[in-house]
C-alpha positions in Angstrom: 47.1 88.4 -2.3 45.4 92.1 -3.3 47.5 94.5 -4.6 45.8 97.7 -5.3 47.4 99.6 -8.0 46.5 103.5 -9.2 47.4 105.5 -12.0 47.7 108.7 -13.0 47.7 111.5 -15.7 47.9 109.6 -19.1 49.0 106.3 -17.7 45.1 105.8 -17.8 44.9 106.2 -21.5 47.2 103.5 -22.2 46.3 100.9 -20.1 42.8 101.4 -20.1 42.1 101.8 -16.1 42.4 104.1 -13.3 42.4 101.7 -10.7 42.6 98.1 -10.6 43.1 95.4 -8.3 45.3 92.6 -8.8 45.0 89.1 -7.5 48.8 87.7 -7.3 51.0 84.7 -5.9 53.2 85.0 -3.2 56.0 86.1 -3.3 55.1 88.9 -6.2 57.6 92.3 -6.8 56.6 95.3 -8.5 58.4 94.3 -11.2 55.7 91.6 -12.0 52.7 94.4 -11.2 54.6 96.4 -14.0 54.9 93.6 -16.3 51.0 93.6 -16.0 50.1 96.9 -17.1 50.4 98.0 -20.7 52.4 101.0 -20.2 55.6 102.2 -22.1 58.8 100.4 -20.4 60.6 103.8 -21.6 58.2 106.2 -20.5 60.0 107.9 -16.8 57.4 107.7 -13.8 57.0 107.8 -10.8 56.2 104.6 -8.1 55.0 104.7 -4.9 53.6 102.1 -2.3 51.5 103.2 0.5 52.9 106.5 0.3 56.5 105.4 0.3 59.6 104.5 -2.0 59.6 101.1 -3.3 62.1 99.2 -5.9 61.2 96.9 -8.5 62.5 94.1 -6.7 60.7 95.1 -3.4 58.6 92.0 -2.1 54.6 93.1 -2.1 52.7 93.0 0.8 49.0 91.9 0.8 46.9 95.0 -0.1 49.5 97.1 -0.7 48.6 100.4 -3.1 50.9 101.0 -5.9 50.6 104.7 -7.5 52.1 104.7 -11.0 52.8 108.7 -12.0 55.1 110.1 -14.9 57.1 112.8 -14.5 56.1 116.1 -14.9 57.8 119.0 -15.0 56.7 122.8 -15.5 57.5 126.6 -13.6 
């Protein structure tokens, strides 16, 4: 299955794409898309799919589109 998956702000910079599509196995959780991407484990963000909430357990669907934000915060 296709899981499209978009980041943002410098979540970019360290994994070296904007947006990428991944080609998994069913049954696949976020938690394995995360384990993918060469971001910082620590670093807070933000994760959406399709718009909505999702956990790191949450079964994927087939093209399903996972934003990956950090947090920002400002006035």
């Amino acid at each position: 299955m296709k899981i499209t998956v978009k980041l943002v702000g410098p979540f970019v910079y360290q994994a070296g794409f904007g947006e990428k599509i991944f080609d998994v196995s069913e049954p696949a959780t976020l938690e394995e898309i995360l384990g993918r991407i060469r971001i910082r484990r620590d670093r807070p963000r933000i994760v959406t799919r399709n718009g909505g909430a999702i956990r790191p357990s949450d079964p994927l669907r087939d093209g399903d589109r996972i934003v990956i934000a950090p947090v920002y915060s400002g006035g």
